[in-house]
LUMTORKOL-642427 format. One record per residue: z, y, x of N, C-alpha, C in turn. Coordinates in steps of 0.02 Angstrom, whole numbers, padded with zeros to 5 digits, always signed. Last residue first. Example, Ala and Ser with C-alpha at 12.3 -4.5 7.8 and 13.67 -1.06 7.14 Angstrom:
residues 2
+00354-00112+00642+00357-00053+00684+00394+00002+00645/+00390-00284+00660+00390-00225+00615+00390-00165+00660/
END
This chain:
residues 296
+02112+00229+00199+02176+00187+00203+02239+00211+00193/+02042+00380+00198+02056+00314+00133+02100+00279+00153/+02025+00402+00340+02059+00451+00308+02072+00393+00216/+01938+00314+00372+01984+00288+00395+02037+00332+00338/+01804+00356+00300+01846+00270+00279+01904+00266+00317/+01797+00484+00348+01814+00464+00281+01852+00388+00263/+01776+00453+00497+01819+00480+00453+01843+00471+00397/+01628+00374+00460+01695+00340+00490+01762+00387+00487/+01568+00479+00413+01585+00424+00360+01640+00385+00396/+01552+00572+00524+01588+00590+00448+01605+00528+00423/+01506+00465+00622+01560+00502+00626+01583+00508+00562/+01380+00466+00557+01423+00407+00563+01487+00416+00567/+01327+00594+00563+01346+00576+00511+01366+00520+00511/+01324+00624+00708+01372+00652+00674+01359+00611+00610/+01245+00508+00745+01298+00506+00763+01336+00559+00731/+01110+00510+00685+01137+00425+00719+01210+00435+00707/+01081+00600+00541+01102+00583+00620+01147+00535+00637/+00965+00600+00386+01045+00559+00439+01052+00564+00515/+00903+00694+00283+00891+00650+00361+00964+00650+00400/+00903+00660+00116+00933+00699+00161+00912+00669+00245/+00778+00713-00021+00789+00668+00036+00842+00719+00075/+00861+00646-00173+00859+00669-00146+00852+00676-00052/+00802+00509-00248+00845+00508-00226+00823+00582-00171/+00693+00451-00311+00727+00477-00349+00779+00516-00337/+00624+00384-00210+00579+00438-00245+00627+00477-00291/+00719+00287-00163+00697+00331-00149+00650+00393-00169/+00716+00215-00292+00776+00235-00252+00766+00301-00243/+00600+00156-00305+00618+00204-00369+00686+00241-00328/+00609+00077-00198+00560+00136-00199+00553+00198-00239/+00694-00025-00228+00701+00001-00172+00665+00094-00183/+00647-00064-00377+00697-00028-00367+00721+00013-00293/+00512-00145-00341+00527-00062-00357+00583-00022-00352/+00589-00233-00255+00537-00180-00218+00543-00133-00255/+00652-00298-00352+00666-00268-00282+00637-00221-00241/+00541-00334-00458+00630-00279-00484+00655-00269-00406/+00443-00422-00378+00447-00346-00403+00490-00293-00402/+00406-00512-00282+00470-00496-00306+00491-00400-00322/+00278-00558-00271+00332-00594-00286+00415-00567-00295/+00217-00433-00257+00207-00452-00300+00258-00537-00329/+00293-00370-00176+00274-00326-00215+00263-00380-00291/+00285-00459-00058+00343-00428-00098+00338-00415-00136/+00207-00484+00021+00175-00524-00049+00241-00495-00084/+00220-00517+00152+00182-00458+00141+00168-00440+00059/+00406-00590+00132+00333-00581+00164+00284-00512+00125/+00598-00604+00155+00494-00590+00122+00426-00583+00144/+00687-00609+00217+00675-00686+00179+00635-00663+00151/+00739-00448+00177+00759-00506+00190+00734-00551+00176/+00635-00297+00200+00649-00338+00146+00680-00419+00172/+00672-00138+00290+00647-00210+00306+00666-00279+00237/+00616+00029+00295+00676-00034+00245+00629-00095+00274/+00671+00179+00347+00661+00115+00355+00681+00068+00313/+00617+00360+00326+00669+00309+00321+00633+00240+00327/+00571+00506+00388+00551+00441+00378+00633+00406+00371/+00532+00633+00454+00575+00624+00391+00557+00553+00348/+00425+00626+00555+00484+00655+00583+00539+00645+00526/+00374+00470+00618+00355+00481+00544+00423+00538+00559/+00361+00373+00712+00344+00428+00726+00319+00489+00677/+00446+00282+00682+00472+00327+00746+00451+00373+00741/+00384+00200+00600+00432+00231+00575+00461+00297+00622/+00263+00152+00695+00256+00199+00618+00314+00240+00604/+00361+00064+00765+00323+00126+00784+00321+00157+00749/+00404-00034+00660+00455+00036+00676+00412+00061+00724/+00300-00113+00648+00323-00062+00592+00386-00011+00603/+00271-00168+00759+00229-00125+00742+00240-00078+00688/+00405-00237+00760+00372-00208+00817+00354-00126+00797/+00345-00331+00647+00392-00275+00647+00406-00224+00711/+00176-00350+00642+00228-00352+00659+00266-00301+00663/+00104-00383+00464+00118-00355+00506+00186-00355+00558/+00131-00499+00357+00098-00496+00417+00060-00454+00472/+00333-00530+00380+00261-00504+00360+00209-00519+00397/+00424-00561+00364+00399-00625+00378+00324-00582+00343/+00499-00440+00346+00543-00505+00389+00494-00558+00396/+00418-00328+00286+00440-00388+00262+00461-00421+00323/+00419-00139+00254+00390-00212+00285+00451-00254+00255/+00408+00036+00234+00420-00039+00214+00389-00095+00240/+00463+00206+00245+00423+00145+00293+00446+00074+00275/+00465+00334+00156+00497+00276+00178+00438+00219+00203/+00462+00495+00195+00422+00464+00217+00461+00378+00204/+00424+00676+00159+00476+00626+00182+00467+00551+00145/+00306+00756+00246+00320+00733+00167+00381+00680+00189/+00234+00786+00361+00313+00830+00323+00314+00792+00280/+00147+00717+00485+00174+00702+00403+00224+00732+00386/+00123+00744+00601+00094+00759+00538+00116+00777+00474/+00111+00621+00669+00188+00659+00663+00184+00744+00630/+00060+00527+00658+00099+00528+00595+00119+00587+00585/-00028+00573+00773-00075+00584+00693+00002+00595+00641/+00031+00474+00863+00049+00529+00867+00012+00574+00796/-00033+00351+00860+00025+00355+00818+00044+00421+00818/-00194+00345+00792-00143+00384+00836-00082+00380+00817/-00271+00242+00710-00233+00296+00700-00191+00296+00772/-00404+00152+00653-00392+00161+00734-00350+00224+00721/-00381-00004+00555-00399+00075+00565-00388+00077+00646/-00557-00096+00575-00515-00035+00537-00434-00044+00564/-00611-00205+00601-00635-00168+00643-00582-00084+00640/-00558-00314+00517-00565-00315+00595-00587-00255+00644/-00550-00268+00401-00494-00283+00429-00489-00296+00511/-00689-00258+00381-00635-00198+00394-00589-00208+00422/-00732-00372+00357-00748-00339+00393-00696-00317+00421/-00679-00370+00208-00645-00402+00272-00662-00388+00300/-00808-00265+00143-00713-00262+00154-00668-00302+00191/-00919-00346+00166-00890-00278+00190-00822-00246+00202/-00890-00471+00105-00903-00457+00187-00877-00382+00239/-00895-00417+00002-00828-00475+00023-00840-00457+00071/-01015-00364-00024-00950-00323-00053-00905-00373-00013/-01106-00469-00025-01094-00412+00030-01042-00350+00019/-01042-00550-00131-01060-00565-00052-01060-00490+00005/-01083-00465-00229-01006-00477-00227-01016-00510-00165/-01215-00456-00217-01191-00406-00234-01112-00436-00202/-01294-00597-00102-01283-00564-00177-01252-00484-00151/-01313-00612+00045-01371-00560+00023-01357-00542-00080/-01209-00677+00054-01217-00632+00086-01274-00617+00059/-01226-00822+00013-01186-00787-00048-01176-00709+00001/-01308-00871+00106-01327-00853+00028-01301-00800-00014/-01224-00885+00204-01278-00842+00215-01320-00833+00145/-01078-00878+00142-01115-00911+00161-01181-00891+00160/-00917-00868+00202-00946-00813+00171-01010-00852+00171/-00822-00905+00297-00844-00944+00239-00883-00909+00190/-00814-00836+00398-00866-00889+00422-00859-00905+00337/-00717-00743+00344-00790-00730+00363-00860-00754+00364/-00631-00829+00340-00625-00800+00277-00700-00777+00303/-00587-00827+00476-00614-00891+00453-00648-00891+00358/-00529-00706+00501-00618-00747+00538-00645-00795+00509/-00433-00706+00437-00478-00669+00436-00546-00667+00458/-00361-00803+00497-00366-00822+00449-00434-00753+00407/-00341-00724+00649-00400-00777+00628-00407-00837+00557/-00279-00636+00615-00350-00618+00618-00378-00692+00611/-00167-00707+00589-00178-00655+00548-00256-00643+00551/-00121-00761+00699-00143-00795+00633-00163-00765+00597/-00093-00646+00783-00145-00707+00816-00170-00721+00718/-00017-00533+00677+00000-00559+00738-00070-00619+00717/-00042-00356+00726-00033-00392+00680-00049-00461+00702/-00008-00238+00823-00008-00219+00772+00005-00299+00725/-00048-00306+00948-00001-00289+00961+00038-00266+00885/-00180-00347+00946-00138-00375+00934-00059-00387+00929/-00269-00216+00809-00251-00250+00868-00193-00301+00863/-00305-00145+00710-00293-00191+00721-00281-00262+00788/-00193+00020+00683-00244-00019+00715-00244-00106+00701/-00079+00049+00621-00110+00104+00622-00183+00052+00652/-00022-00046+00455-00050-00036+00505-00111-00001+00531/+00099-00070+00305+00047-00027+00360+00006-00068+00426/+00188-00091+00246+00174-00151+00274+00091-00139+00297/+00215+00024+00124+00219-00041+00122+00171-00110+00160/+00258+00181+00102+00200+00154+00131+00239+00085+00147/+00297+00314+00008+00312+00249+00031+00264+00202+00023/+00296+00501+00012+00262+00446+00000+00303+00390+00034/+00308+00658-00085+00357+00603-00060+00311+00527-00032/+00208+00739-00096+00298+00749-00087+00320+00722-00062/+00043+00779-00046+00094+00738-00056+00160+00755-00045/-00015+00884-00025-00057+00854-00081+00011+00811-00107/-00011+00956+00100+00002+00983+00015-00005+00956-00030/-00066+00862+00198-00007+00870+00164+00021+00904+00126/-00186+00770+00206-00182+00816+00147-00109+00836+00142/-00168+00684+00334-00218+00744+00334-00222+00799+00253/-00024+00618+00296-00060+00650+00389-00109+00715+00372/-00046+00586+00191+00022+00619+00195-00003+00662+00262/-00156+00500+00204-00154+00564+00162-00097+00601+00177/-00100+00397+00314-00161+00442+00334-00171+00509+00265/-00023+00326+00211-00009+00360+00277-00073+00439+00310/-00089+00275+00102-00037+00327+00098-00028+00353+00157/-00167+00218+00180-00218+00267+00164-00159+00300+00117/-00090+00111+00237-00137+00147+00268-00172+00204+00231/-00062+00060+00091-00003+00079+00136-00026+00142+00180/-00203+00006+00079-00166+00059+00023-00105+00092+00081/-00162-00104+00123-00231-00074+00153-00173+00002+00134/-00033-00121+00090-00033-00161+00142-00091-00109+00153/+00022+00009-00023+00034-00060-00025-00014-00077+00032/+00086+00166-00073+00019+00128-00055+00043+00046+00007/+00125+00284-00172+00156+00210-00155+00084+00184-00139/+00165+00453-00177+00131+00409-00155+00151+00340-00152/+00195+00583-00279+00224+00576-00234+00185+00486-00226/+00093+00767-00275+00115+00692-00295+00157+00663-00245/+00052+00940-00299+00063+00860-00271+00089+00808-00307/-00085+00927-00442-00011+00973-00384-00014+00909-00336/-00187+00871-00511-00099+00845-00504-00063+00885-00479/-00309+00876-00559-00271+00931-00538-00208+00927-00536/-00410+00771-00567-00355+00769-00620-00295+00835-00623/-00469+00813-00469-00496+00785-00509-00462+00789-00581/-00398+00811-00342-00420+00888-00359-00437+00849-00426/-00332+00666-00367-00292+00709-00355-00341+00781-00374/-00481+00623-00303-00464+00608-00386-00403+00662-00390/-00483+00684-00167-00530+00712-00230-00486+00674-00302/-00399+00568-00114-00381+00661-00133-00439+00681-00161/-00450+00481-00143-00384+00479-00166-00398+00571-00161/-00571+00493-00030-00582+00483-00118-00518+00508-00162/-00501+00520+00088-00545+00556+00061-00556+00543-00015/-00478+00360+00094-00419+00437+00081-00444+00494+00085/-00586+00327+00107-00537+00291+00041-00474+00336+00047/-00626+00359+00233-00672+00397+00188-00639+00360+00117/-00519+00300+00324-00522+00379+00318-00586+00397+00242/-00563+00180+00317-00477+00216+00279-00485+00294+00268/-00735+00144+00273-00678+00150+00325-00609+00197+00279/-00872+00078+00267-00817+00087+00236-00762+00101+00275/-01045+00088+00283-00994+00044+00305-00906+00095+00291/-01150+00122+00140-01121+00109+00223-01066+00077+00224/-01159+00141+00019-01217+00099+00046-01191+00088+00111/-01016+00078-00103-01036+00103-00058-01096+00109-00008/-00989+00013-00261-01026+00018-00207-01044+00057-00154/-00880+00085-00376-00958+00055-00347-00947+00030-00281/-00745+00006-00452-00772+00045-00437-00837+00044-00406/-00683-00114-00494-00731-00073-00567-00781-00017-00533/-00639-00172-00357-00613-00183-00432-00685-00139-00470/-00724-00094-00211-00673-00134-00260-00664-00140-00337/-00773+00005-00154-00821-00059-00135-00776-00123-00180/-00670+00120-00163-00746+00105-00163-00732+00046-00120/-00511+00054-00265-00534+00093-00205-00632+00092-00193/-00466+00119-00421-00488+00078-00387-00525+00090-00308/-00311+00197-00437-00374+00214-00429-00396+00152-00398/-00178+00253-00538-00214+00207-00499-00255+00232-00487/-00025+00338-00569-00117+00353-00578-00138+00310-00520/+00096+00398-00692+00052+00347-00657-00021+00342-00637/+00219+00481-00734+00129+00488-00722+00114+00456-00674/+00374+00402-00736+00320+00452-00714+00243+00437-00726/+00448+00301-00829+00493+00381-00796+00427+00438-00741/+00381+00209-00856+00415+00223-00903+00450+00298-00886/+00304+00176-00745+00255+00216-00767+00313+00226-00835/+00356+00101-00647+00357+00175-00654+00321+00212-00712/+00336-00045-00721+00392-00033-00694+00380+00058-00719/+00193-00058-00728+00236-00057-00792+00307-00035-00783/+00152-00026-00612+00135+00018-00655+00166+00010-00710/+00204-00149-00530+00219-00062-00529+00210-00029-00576/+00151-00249-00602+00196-00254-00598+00242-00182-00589/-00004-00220-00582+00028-00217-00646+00102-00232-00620/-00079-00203-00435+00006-00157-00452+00015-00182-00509/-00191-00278-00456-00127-00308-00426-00076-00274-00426/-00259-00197-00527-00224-00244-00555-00175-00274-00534/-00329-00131-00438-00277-00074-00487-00241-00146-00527/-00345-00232-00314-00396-00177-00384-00331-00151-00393/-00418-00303-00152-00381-00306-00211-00417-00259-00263/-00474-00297-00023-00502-00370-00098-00473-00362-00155/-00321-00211+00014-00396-00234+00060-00403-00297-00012/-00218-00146-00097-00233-00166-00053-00304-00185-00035/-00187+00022-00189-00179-00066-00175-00209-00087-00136/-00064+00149-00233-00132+00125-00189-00143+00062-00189/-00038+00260-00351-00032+00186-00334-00084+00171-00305/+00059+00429-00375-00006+00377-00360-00016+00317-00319/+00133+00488-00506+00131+00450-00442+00067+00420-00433/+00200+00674-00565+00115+00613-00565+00157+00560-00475/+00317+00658-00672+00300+00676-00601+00247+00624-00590/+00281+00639-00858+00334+00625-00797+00281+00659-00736/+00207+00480-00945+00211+00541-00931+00253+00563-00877/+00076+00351-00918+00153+00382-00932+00139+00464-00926/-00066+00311-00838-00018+00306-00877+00055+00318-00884/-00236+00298-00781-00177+00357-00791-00123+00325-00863/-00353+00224-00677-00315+00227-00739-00281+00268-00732/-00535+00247-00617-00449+00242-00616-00407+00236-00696/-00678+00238-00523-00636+00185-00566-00553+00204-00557/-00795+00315-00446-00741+00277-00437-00698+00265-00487/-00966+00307-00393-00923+00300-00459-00869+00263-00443/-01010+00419-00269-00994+00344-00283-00945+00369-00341/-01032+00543-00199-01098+00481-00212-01089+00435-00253/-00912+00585-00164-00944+00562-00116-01031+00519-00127/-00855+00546-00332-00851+00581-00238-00886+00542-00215/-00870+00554-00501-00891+00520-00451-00872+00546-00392/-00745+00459-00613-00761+00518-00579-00822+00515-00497/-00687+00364-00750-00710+00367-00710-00741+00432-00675/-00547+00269-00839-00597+00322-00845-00636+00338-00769/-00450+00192-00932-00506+00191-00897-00535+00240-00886/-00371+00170-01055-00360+00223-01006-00401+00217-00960/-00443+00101-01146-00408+00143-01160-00378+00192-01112/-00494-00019-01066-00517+00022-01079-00501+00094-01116/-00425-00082-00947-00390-00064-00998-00455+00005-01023/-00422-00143-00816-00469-00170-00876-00459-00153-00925/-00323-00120-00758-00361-00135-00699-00440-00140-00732/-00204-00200-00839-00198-00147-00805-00255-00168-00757/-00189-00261-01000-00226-00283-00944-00225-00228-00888/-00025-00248-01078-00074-00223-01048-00116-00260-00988/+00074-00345-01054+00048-00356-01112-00019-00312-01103/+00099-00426-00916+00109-00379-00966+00076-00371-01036/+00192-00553-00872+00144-00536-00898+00130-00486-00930/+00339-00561-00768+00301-00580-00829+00255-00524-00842/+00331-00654-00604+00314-00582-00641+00304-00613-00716/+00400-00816-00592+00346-00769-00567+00361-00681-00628/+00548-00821-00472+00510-00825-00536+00476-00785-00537/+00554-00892-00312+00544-00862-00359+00527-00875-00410/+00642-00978-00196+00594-01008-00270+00596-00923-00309/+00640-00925-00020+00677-00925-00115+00622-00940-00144/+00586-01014+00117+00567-00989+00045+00623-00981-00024/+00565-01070+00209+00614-01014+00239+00613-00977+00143/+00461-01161+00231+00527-01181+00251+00584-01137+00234/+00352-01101+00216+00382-01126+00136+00463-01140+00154/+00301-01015+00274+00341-01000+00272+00388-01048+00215/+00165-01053+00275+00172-01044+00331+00251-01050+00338/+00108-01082+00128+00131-01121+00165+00156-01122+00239/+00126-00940+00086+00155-00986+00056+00172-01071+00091/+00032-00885+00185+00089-00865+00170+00140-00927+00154/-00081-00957+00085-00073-00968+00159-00009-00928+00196/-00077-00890-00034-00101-00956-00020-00053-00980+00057/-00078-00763+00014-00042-00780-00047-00019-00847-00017/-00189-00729+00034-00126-00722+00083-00107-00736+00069/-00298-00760-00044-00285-00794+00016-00223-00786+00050/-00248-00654-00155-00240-00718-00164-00234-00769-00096/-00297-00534-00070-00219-00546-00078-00211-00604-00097/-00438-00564-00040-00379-00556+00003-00309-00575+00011/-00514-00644-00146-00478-00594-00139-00436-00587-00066/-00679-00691-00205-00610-00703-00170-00607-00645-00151/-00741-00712-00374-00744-00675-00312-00678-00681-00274/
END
């Protein structure tokens, strides 16, 4: 079954090869994360059997993943956090282990699910990492459950798809992912599951940027220098997030996460770890330019 993230992968890879560090890949965990029947377990909302894992002990976090993706594509996260907190995936509906949906699928009814598993498991709050779709449906929970969430970091978002949000190549590597769908392999099970979820990408989300401003939970906003969202589009988000911080990743693309793990997490472990303070442009530049002169 094709994936999303693999196609981006793919095609990423050659858009940008010019501009490319050789990475080394992730090692392997030893856990199948996504297939682990040992922590597997399942709850139904809304109608629908949804699919999660739970691992570590510690402050519950919850791991969102992306549009075609599963709870597998975080193994790199989950082995990372899950040594210092309560880890809790969830497969999203119409994805990985989880069912089937009979309608049409939207961010708002996959952040509806996330917060039932949250009443489900009775977490308190939590603090959030949701990755490119995922990113979106950390955003939009922090917006409409904000008791639910402490802390969240949202990775390479977008409130709409328009063109102002994500750029020409983008959709139409998404159109073309459509057309290859083949009127056969549309009436299987995993056919109209593929369809349904790219879809999305064309028709999903439609957020107000004004919605963020919502969000008390203090807030880091992530993208990539060679993402495929535009940066543009990722300091709106950030503007309008009132306890938000910014990180832009050097020489990366939307695929950070998974090409370059020990960076990303550590960015994110940063922050989740790191008490939040909110910086003014100008008195707190001031202080520090004091300080470094008052040192010489």
């Amino acid at each position: 079954m094709r994936t999303l993230l693999l196609t981006v992968l793919l095609t990423q890879a050659a858009l940008h090869a010019q501009n490319a560090v050789p990475q080394v890949a992730p090692a392997k965990s030893a856990v199948r994360y996504g297939s682990n029947p040992s922590a597997g377990k399942t709850f139904t909302h809304d109608g629908i059997k949804l699919y999660y894992e739970v691992y570590g002990a510690g402050s519950p976090l919850l791991l969102v993943h992306g549009n075609g993706g599963s709870i597998h594509d975080l193994s790199a996260q989950i082995d990372y956090f899950r040594k210092r907190y309560k880890v809790i995936a969830m497969d999203s509906r119409d994805h990985g282990r989880s069912a089937d949906s009979p309608d049409k699928i939207t961010y708002e009814k996959m952040t509806g699910d996330l917060a039932a598993l949250l009443d489900h498991l009775q977490t308190g709050p939590v603090d959030v990492l949701g990755w490119s779709d995922g990113g979106i449906e950390a955003l939009l929970l922090g917006a409409q459950y904000p008791s639910k969430v402490k802390k969240l970091a949202a990775m390479a978002a977008n409130l709409d798809p328009s063109p102002s949000a994500i750029y020409p190549e983008v959709v139409a590597l998404v159109e073309t992912m459509l057309k290859g769908i083949s009127p056969a392999e549309r009436e299987t099970p995993a056919g109209k599951r593929d369809l349904k979820v790219t879809q999305m990408l064309l028709d999903e989300p439609h957020i107000n940027p004004s919605d963020l401003e919502k969000i008390s939970a203090p807030t880091l906003v992530l993208a990539a220098d060679h993402d495929l969202i535009r940066d543009e589009h990722t300091l709106v988000i950030y503007h309008h997030i009132p306890n938000s911080q910014l990180c832009i990743f050097p020489n990366a693309t939307h695929l950070i996460p998974y090409d370059d793990p020990a960076t990303f997490n550590a960015v994110v472990d940063r922050f989740l770890r790191t008490p939040f303070v909110k910086k003014d442009r100008i008195s707190d530049t001031m202080k520090s330019f004091d300080a470094m002169r008052a040192r010489k």
